[in-house]
N, CA, C and O of each residue as an XYZ file, in Angstrom:
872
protein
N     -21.923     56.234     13.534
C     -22.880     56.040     14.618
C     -22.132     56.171     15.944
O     -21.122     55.496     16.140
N     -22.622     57.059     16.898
C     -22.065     57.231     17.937
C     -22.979     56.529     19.260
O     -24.170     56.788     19.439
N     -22.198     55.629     20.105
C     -22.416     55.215     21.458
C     -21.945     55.096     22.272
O     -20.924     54.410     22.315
N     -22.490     55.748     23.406
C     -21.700     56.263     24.825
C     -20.395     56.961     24.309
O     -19.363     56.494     24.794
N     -20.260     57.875     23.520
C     -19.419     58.585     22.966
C     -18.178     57.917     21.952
O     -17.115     58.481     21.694
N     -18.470     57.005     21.617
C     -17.790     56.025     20.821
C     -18.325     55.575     19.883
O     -19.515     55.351     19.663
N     -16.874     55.334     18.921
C     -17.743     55.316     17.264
C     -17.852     54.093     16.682
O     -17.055     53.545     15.920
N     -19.190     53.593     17.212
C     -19.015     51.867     16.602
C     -18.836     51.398     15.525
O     -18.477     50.229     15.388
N     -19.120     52.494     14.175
C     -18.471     51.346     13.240
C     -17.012     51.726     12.939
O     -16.582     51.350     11.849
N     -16.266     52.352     13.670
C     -14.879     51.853     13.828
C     -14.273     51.242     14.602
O     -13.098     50.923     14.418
N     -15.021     50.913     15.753
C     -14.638     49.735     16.476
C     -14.901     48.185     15.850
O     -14.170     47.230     16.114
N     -16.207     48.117     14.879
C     -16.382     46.811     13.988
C     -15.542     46.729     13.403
O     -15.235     45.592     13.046
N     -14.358     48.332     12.799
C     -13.375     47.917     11.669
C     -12.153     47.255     12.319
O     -11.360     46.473     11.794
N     -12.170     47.789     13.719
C     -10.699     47.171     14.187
C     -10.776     45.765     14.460
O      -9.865     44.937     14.450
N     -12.171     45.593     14.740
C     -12.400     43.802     14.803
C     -12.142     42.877     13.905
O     -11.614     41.771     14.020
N     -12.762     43.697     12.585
C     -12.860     43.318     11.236
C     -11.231     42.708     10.697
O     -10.918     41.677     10.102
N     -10.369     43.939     11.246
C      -8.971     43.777     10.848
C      -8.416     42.980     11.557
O      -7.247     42.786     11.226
N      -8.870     42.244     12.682
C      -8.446     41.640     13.788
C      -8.414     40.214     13.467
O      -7.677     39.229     13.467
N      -9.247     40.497     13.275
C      -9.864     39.097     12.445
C      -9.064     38.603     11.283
O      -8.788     37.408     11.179
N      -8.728     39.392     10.509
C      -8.203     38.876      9.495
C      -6.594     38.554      9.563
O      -6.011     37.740      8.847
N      -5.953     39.449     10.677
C      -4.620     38.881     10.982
C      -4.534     38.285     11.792
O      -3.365     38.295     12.177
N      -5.150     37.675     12.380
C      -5.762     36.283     13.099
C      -5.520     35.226     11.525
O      -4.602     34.417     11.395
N      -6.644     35.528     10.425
C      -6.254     34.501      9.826
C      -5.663     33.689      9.376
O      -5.530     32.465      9.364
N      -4.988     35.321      8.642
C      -3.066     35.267      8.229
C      -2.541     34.392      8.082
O      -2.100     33.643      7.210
N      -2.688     34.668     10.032
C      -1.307     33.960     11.379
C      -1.318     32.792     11.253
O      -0.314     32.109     11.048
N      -3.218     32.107     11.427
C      -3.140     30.683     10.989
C      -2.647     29.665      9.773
O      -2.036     28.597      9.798
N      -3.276     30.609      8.518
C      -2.937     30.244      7.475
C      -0.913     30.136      7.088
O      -0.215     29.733      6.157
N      -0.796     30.470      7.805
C       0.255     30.838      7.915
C       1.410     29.648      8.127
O       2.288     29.078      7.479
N       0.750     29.651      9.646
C       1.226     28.347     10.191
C       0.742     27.164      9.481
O       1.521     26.218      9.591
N      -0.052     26.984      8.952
C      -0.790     25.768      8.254
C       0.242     25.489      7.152
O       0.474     24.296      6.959
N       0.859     26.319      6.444
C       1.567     25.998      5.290
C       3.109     25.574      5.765
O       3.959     25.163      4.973
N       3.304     25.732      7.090
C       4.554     25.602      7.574
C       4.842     23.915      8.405
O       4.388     23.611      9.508
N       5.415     23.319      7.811
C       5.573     22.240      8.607
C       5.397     22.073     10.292
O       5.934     22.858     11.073
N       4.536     20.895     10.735
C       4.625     21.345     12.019
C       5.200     19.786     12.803
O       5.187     18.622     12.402
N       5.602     20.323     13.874
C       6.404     19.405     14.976
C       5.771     18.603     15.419
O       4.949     19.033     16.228
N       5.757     16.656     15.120
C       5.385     15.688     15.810
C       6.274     15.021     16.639
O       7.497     14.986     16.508
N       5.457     14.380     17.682
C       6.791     13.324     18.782
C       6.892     12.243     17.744
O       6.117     11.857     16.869
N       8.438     11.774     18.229
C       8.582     10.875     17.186
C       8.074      9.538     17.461
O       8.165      9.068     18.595
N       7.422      8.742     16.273
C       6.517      7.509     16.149
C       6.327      6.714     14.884
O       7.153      6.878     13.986
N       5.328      5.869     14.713
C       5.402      4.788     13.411
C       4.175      5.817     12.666
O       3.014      6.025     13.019
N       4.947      6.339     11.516
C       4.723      7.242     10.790
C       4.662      6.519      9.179
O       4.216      6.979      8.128
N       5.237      5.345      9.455
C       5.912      5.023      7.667
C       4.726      4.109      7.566
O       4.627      3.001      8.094
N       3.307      5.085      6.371
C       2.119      4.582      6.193
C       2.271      4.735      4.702
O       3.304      5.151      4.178
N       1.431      4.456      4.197
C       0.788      2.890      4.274
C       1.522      1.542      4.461
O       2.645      1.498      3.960
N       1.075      0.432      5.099
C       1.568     -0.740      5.134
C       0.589     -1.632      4.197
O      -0.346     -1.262      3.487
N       1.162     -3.052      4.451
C       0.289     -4.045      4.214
C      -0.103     -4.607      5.592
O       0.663     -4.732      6.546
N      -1.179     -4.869      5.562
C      -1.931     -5.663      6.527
C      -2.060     -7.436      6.141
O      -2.711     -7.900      5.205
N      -1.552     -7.926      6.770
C      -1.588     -9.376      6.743
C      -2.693    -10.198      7.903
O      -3.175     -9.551      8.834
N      -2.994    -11.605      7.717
C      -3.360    -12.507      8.756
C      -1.951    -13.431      9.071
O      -1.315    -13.781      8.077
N      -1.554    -13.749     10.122
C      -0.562    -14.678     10.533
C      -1.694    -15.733     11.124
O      -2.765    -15.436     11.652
N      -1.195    -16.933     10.904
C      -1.967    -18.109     11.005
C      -1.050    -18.707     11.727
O       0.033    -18.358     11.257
N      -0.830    -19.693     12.953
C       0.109    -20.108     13.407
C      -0.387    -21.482     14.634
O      -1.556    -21.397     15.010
N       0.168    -22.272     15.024
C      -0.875    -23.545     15.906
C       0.606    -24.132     16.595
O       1.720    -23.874     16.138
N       0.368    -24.855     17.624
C       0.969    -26.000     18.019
C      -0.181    -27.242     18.392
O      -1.350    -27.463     18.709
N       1.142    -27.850     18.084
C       0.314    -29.893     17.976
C      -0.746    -29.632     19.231
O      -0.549    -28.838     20.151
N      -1.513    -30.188     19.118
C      -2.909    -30.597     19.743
C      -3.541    -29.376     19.977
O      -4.649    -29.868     20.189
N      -3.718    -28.223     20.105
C      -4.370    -27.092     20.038
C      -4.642    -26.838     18.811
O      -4.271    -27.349     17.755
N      -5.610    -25.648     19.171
C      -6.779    -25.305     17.713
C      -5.629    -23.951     17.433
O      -4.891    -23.279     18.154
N      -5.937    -24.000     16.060
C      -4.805    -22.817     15.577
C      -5.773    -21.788     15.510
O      -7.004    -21.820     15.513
N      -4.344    -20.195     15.406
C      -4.880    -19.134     15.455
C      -4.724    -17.983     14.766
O      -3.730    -18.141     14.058
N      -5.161    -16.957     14.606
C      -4.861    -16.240     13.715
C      -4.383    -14.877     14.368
O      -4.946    -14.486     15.390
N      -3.330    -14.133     13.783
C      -3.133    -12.380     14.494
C      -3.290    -11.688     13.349
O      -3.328    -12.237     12.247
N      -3.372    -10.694     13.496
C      -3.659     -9.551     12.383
C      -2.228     -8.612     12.453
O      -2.046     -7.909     13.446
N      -1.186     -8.640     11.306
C      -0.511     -7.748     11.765
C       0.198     -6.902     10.922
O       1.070     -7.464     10.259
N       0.040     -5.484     10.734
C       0.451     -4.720      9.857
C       2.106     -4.101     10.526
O       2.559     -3.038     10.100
N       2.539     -4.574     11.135
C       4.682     -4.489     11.352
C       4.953     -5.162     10.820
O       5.411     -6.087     11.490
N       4.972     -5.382      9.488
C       5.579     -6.701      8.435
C       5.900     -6.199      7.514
O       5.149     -5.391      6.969
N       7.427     -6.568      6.885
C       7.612     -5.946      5.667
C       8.727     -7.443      5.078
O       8.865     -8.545      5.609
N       9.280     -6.949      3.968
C       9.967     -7.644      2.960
C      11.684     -7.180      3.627
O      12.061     -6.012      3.726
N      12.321     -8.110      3.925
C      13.558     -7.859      4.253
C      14.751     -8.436      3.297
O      15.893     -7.979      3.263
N      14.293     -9.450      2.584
C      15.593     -9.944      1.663
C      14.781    -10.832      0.238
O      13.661    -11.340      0.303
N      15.616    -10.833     -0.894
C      15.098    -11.358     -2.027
C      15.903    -13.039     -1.980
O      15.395    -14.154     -2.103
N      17.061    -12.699     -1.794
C      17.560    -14.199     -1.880
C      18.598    -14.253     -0.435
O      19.591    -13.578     -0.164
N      18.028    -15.161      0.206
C      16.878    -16.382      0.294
C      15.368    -14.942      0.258
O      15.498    -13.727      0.408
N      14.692    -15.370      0.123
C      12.961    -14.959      0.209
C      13.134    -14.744      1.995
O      13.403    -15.652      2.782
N      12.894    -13.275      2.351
C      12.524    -13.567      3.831
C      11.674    -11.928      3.987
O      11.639    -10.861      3.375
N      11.153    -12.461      5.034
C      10.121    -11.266      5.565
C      10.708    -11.328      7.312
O      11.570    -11.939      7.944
N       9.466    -10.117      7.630
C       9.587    -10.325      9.078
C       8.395     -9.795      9.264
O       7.719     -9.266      8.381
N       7.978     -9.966     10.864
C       6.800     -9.662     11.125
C       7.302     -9.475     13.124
O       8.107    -10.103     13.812
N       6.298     -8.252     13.462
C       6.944     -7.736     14.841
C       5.674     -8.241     15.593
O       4.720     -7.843     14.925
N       5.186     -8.998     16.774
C       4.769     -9.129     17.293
C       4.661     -8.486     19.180
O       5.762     -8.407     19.725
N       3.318     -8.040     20.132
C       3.882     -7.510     21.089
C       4.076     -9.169     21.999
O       3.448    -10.163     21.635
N       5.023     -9.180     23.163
C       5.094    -10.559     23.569
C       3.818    -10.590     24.243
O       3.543    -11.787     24.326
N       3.112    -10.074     24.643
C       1.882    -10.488     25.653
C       0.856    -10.721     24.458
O      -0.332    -10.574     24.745
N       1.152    -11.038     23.261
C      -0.402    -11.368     22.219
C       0.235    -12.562     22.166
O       1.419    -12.847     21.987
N      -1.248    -13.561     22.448
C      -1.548    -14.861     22.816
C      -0.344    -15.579     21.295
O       0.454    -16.491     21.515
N      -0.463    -15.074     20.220
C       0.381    -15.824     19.140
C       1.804    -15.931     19.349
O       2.414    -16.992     19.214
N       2.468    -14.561     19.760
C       3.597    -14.753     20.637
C       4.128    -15.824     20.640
O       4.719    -16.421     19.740
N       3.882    -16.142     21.877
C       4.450    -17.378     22.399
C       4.440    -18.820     21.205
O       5.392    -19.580     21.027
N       3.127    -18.889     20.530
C       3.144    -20.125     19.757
C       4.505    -19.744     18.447
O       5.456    -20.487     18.207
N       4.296    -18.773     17.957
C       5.307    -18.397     16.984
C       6.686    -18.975     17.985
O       7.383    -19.977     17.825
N       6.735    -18.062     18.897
C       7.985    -18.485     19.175
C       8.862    -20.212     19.439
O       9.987    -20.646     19.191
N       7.726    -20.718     19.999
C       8.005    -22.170     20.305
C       7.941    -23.045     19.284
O       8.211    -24.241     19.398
N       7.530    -22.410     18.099
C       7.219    -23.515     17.110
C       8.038    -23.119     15.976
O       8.213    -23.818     14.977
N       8.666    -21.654     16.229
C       9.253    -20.888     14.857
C       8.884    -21.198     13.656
O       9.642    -21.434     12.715
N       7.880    -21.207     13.647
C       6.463    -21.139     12.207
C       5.296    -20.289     12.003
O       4.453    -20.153     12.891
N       5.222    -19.780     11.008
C       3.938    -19.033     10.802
C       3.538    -19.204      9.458
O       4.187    -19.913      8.690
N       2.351    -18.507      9.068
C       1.655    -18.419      7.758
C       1.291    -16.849      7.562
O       0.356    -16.418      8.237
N       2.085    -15.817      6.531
C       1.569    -14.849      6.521
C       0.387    -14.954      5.193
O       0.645    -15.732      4.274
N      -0.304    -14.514      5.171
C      -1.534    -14.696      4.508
C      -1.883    -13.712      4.148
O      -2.205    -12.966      5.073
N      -2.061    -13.028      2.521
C      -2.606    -11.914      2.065
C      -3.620    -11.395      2.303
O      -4.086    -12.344      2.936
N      -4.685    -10.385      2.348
C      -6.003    -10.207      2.492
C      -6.417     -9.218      1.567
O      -5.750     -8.287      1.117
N      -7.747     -9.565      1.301
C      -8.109     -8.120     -0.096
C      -9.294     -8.262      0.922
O      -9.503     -8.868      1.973
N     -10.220     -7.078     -0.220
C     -11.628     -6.476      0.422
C     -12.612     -7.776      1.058
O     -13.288     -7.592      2.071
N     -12.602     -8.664      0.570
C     -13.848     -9.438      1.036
C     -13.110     -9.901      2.393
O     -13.703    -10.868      2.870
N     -11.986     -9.500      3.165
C     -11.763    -10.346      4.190
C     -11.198     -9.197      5.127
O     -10.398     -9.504      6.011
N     -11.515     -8.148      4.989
C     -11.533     -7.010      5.861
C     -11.907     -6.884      7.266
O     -11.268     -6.506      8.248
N     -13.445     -7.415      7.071
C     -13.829     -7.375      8.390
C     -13.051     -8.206      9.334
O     -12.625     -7.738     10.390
N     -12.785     -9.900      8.834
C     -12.250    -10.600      9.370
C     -10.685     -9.877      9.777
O     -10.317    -10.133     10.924
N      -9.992     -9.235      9.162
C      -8.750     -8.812      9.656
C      -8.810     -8.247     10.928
O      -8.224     -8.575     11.959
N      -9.867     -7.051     10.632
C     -10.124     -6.161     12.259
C     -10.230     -6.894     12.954
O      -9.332     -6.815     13.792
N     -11.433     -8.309     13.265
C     -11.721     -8.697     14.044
C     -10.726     -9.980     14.826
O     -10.810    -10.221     16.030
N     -10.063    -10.505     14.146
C      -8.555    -11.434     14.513
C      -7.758    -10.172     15.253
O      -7.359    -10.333     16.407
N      -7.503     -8.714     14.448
C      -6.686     -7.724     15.365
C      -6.891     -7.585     16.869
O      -6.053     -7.622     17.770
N      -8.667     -7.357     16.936
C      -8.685     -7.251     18.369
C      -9.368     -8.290     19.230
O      -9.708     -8.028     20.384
N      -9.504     -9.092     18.848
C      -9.825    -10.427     19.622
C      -8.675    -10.906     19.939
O      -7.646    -10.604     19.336
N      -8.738    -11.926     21.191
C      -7.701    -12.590     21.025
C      -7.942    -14.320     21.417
O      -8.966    -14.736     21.958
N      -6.718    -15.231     20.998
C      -7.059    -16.192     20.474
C      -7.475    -17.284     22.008
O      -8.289    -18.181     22.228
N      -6.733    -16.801     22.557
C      -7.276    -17.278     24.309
C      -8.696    -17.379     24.707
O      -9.208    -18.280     25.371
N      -9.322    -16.216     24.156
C     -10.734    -16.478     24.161
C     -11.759    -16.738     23.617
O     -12.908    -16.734     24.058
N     -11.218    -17.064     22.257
C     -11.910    -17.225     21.162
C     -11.551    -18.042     20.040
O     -10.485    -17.609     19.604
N     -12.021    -19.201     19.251
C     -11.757    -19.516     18.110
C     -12.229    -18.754     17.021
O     -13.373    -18.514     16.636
N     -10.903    -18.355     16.523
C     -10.442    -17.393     15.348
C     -11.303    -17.603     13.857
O     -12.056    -16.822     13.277
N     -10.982    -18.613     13.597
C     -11.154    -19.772     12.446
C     -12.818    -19.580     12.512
O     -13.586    -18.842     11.895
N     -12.991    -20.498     13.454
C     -14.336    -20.940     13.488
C     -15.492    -19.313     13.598
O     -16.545    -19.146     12.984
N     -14.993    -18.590     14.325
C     -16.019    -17.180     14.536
C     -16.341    -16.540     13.304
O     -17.486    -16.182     13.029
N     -14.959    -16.329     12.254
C     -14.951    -15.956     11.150
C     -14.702    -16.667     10.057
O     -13.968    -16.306      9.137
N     -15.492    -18.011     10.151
C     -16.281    -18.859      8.979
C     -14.959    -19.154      8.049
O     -15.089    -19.433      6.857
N     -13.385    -19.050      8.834
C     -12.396    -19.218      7.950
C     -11.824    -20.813      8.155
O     -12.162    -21.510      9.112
N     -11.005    -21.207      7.202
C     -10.560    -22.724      6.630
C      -9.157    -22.936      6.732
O      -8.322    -22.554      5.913
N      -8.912    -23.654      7.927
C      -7.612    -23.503      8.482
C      -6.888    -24.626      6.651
O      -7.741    -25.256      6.026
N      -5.862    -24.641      6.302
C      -5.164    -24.908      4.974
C      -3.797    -25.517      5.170
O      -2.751    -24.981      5.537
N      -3.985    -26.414      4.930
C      -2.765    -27.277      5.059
C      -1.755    -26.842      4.385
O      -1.985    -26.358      3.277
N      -0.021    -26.917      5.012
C       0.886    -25.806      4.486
C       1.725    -27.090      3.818
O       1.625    -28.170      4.400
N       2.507    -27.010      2.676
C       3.814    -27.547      2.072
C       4.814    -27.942      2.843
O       5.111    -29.136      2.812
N       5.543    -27.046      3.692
C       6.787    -27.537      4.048
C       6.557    -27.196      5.282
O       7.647    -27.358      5.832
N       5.478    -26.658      6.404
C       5.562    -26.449      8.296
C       4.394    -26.806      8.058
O       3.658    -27.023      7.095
N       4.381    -26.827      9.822
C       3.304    -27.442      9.944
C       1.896    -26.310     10.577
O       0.797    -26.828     10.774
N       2.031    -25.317     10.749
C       1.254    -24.437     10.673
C       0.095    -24.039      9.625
O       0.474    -23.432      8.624
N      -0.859    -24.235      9.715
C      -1.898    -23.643      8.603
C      -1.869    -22.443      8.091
O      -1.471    -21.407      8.623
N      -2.392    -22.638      6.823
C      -2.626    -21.492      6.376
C      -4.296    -21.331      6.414
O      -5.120    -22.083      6.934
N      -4.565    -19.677      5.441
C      -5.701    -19.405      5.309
C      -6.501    -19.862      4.156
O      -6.360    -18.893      3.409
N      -7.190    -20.634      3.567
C      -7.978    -21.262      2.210
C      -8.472    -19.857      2.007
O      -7.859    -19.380      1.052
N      -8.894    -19.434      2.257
C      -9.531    -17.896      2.010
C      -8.387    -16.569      1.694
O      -8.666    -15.623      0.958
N      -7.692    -16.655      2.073
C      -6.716    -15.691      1.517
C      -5.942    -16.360      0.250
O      -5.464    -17.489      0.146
N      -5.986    -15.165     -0.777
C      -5.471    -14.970     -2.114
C      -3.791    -15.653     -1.878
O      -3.529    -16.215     -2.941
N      -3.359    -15.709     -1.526
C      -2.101    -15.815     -1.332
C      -1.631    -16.569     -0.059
O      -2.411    -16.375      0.873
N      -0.650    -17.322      0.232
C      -0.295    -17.721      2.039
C       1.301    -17.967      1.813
O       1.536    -18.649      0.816
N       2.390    -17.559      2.517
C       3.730    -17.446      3.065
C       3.626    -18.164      3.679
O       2.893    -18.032      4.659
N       4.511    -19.658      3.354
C       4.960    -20.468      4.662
C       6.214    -20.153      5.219
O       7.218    -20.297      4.522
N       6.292    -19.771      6.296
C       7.512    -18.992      6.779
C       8.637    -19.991      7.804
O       8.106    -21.098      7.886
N       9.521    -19.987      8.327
C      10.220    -20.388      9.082
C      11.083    -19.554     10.083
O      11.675    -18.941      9.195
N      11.607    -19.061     11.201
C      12.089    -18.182     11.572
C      13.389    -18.448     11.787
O      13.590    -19.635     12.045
N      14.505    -17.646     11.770
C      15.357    -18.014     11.694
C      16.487    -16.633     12.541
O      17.699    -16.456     12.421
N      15.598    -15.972     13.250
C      15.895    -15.002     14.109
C      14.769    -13.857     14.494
O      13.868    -13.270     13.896
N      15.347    -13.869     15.881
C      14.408    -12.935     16.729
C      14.911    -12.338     17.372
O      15.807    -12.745     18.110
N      14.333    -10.664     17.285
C      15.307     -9.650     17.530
C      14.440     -9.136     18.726
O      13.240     -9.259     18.480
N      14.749     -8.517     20.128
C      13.822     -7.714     20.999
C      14.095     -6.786     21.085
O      15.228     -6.415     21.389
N      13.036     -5.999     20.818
C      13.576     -4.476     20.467
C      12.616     -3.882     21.483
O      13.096     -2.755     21.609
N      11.753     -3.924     22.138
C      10.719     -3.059     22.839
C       9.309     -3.067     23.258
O       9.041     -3.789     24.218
N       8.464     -2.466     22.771
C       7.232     -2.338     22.454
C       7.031     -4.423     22.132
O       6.580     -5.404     22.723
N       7.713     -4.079     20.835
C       7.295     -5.380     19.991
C       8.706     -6.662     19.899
O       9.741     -5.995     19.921
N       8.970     -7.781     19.832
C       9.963     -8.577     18.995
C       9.794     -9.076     17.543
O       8.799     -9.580     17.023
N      10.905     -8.836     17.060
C      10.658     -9.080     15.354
C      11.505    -10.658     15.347
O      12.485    -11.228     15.827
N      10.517    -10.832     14.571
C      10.543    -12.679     13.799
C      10.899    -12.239     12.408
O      10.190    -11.637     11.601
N      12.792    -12.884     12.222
C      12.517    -12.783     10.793
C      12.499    -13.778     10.336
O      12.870    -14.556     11.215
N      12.220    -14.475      9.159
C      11.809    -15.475      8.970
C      11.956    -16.029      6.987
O      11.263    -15.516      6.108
N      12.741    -16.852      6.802
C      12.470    -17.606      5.662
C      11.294    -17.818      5.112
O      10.523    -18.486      5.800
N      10.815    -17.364      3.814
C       9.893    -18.040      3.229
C      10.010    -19.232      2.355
O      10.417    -19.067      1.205
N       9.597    -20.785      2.913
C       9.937    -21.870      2.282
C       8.631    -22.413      1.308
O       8.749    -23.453      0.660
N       7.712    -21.817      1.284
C       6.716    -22.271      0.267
C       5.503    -20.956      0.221
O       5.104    -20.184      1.092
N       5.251    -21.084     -0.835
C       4.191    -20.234     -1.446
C       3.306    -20.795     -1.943
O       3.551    -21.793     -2.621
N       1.889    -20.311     -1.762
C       0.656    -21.116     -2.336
C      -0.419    -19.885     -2.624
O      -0.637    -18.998     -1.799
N      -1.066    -19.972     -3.943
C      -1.985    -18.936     -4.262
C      -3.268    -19.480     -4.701
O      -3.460    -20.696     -4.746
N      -4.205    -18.564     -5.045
C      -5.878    -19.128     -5.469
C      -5.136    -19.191     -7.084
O      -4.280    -18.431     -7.537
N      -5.793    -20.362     -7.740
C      -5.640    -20.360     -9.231
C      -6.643    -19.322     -9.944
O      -6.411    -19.008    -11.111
N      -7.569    -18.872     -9.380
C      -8.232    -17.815    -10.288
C      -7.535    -16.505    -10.354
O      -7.987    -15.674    -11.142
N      -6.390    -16.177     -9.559
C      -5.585    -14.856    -10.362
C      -4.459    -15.435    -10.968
O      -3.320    -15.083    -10.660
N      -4.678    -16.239    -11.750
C      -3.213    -17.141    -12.694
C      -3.653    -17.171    -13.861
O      -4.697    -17.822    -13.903
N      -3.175    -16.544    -15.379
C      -3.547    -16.454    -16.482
C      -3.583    -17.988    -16.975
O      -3.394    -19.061    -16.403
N      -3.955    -17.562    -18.471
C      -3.715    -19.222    -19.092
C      -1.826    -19.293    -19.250
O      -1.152    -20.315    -19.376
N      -1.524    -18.409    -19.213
C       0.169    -18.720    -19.273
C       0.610    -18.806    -18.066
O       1.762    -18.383    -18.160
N       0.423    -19.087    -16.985
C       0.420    -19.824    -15.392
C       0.815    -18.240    -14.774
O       0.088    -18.263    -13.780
N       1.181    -17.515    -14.749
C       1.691    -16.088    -14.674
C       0.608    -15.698    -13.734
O      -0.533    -15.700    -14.197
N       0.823    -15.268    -12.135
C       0.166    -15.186    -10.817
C      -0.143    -13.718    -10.790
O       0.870    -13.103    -10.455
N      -1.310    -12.815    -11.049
C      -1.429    -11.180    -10.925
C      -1.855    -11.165     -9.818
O      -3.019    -11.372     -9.476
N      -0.795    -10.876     -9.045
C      -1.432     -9.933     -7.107
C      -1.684     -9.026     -7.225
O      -2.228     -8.676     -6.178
N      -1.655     -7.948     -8.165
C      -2.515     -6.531     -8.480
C      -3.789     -7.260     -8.420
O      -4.582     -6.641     -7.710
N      -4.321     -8.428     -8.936
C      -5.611     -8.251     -8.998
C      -6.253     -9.203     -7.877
O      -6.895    -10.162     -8.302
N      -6.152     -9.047     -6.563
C      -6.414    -10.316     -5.651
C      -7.293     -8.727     -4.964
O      -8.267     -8.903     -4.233
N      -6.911     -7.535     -5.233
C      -7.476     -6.783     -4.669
C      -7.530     -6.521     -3.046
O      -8.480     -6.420     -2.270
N      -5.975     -6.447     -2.844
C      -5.048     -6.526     -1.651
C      -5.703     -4.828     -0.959
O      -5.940     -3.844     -1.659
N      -5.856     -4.910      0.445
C      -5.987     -3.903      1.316
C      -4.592     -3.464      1.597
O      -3.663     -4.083      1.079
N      -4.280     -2.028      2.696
C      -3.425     -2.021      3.136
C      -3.845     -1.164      4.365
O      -4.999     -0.772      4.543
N      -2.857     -0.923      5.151
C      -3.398     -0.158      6.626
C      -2.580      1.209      7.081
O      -1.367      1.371      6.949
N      -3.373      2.011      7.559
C      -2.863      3.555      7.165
C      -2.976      4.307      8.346
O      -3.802      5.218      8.295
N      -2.296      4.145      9.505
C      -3.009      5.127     10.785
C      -4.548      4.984     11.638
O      -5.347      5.708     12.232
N      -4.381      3.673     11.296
C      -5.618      3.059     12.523
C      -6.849      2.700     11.167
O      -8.037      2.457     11.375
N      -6.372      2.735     10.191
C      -7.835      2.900      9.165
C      -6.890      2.076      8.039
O      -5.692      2.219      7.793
N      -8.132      0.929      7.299
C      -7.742     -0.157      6.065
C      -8.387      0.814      4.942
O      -9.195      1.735      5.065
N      -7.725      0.267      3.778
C      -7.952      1.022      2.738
C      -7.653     -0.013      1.565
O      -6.759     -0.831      1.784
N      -8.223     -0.052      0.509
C      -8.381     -0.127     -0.902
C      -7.604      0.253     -1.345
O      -7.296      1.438     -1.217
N      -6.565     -1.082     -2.474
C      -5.495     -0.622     -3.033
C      -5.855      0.591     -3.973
O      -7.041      0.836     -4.192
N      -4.933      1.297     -4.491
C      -5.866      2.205     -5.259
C      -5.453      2.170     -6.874
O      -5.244      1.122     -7.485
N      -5.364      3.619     -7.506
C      -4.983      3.568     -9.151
C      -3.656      3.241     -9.361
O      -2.719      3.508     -8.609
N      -3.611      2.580    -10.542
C      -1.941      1.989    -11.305
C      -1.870      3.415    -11.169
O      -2.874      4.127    -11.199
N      -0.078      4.073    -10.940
C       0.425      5.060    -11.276
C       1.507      5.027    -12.306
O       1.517      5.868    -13.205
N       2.530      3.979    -12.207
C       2.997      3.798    -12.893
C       3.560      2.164    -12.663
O       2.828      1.418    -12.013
N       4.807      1.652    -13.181
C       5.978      0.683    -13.124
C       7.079      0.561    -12.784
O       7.837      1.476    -13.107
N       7.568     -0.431    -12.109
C       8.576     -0.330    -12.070
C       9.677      0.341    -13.121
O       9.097      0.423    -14.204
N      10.572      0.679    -13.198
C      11.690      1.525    -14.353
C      10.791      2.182    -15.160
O      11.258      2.109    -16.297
N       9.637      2.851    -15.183
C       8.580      3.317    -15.926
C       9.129      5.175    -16.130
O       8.421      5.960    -16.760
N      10.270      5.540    -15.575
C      11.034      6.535    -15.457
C      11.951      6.934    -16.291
O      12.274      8.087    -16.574
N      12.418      5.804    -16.729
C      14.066      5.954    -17.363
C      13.586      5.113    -18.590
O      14.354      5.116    -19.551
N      12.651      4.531    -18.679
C      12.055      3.305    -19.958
C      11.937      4.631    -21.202
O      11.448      5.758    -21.121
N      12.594      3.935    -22.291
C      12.615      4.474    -23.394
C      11.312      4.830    -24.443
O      11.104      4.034    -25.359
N      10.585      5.828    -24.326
C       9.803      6.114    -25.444
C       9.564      5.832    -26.766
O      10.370      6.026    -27.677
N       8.421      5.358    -26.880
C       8.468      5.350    -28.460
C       8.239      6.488    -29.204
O       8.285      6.442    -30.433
């Protein structure tokens, strides 16, 4: 077909082809690793509640997924707080906290302890939660969470953004309904969340076991 002396359906073909090494190019790049600024990348976490009070004030809760497992013996964790969140300061003055597990039924409540804060709001009371008397500090725990860490701190590091509390765990307390008849505590089944790039998520499928690699076949 000719227009204005030009042959349009070979001009559709050069488009046609245009198009497709266009695609290529993308596809291309898609399979090729690409360049991020560097940031907190190491996802999934666990998402915790920290529960924490001083004498005559109402205690409070933070939401905080910078927490990990730092030592087996003694038992210690840590948890990074920014200094301008209202818990801050009480952690620090009291060097006590309660990290507190959370599964699906206490989700919402996590978000909402994350972005509230405790200056303006009772924590506890908004989200129908049961401040829990701790073993060995004097900080509460959560009655509602599967699990609660009574912690102690025993160093604080300032690093930036955030300061990290690391901290002794001196008592542990769990719900008796994930405890077999042989007293034996399953936290697989408390049905623990975790937090992934701004978004909570549902633990998901067993994959395997620990030494489930090198374990001898029958």
């Amino acid at each position: 077909m000719m227009k204005d002396g030009k042959d349009v359906s070979k001009r559709k073909d050069n488009y046609s082809n245009t198009g497709k090494k266009v695609k290529k190019a993308i596809n291309r790049d898609m399979n090729q690793r690409q360049i991020l600024k560097p940031g907190n990348m190491l996802y999934p976490l666990p998402v915790v509640m920290v529960s924490c009070g001083r004498p005559g004030e109402k205690p409070n809760i933070i939401t905080i997924a910078w927490t990990g497992t730092v030592c087996s013996d003694p038992p210690m964790l840590s948890i990074s707080v920014r200094p301008e969140r209202y818990s801050y300061e009480i952690i620090r003055e009291t060097g006590e906290f309660v990290v507190n597990l959370v599964n699906k039924d206490l989700t919402f409540a996590v978000d909402y302890c994350g972005v509230k804060s405790g200056r303006d709001v009772d924590k506890f009371q908004q989200m129908k939660l049961t401040p829990l008397p701790s073993r060995k500090i004097a900080a509460p725990g959560i009655r509602e969470s599967p699990a609660s860490l009574e912690c102690q701190t025993v160093q604080m590091l300032h690093l930036g953004s955030h300061d990290m509390f690391l901290a002794k765990i001196v008592a542990v307390t769990a719900e008796g309904r994930y405890f077999d008849e042989k007293g034996k505590f399953h936290l697989n089944s408390c049905g623990l969340i975790n937090y992934s790039h701004g978004e909570y998520f549902a633990m998901g499928t067993k994959l395997g076991s620990f030494g489930y690699s090198v374990r001898k076949r029958i």
